[in-house]
N, C-alpha and C positions, 0 to 999 in steps of 0.2 A: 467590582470584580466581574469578570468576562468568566462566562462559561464554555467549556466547548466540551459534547462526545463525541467521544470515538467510537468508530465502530468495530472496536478489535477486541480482544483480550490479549493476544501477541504482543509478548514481553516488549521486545524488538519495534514492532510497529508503535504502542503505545509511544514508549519513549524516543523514538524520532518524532511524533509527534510532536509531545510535549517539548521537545529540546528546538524543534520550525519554531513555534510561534511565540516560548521566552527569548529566541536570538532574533526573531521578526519586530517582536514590541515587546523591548526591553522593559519599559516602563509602565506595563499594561501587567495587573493581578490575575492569576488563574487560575481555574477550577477545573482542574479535568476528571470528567466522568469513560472509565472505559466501560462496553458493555458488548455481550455477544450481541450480535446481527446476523441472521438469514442474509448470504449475499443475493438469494435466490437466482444463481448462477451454478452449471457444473461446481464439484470441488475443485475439477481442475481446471480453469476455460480455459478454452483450446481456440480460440481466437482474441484480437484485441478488442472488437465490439463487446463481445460474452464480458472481459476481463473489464472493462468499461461500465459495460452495466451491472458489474456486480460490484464496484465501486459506487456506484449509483442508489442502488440499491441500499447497500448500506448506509450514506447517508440519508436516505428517506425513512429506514428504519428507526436509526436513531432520533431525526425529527419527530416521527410517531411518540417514542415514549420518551421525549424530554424536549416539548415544546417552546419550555420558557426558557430555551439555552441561548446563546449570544453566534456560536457555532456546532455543526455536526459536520465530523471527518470521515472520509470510507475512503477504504485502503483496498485494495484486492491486486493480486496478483496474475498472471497467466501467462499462456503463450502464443504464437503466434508464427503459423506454418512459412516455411520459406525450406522453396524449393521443396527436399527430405526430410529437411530439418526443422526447426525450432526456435523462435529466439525468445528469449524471457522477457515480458513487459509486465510494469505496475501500473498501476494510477493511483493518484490518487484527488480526492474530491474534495472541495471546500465548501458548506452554504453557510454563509450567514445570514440573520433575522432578516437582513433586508429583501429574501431573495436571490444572493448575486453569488453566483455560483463559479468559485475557482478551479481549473485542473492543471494538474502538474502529471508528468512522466517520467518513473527513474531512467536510469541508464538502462537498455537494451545490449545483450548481449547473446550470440549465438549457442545452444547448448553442445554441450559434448554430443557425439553422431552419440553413441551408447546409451546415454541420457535420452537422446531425441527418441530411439526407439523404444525405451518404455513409456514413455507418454503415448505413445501411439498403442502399445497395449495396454494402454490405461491407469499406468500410476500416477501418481502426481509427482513434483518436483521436488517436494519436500521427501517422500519413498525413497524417488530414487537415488537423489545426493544421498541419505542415509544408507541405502543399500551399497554404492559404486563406496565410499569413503569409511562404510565402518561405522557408523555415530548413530545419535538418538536426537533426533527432534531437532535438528539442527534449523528447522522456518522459524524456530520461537528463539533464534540463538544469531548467531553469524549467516544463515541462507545458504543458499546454493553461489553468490556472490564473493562470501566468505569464504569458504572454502575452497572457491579456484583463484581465486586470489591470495591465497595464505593472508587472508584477513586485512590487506590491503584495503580495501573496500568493503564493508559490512551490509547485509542486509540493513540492521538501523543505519546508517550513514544513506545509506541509498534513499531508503527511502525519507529519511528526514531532506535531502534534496528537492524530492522531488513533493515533499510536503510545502517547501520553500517558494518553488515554482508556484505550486497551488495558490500561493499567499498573493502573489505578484500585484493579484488585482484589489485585494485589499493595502498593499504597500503603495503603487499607486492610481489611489482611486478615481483622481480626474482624469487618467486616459480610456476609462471605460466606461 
């Protein structure tokens, strides 16, 4: 049995997780541990490096307190100025025991101008979709993805994507 944590507790993120690496290796048993992580990054980063390294971060985290695992995942969200605006990026991070460190990147998409301005006075994405749309907690739910999408695309789809990507280089191992 293959271990892996995560470093979320996000409904949402866990379970794209979990759903990358049972459709990655079907035939491989797992244990997944979710656990909060310090991304030690803004809440909101406001660049792709910040949203990078707080990806990073998280899984170094989880390494720290669950050494004998097989894998640790970090997920982190942010954005990333253009032009006035904004465009949403994720990463997310893969290390396994051996060292060998995967990343993957969901889909990028430009925010609403309205959106883009309250990031710029400081809310985060997950605020202001719930403020522009009316809802509650909608990053542990559908995202800001889902709901301009009318759920066409979900925050967990997204990012179990981009969890997928992450995989690549354990899918396959000889070109790395």
């Amino acid at each position: 049995m293959k271990i892996v944590v995560i470093g979320s507790k996000n409904p949402a993120k866990v379970s794209a997780v979990k759903s990358a690496f049972k459709e990655v290796f079907p035939k491989t048993k797992f244990k997944f541990k979710s656990v909060e992580v310090n991304s030690g990054v803004s809440r909101q980063p406001l660049t792709e490096e910040e949203t990078m390294q707080g990806a990073m971060n998280r899984v170094e985290g989880c390494e720290q307190m669950f050494p004998e695992s097989d894998y640790w995942v970090g997920l982190e969200s942010g954005v990333e100025p253009e032009n006035r605006d904004y465009l949403l990026v994720e990463w997310v991070f893969v290390l396994n025991k051996k060292g060998e460190l995967g990343k993957g990147r969901a889909l990028s998409f430009l925010l609403p101008t309205k959106m883009s301005k309250d990031i710029s006075d400081g809310f985060s994405i997950g605020d202001s979709n719930d403020k522009f749309f009316n809802k509650d907690n909608t990053g542990d739910g559908v995202g800001l993805v889902g709901t301009l999408t009318n759920e066409i695309i979900t925050r967990e789809k997204s990012s179990k994507d981009a969890c997928i990507i992450a995989l690549i280089r354990f899918i396959n191992k000889r070109l790395y």
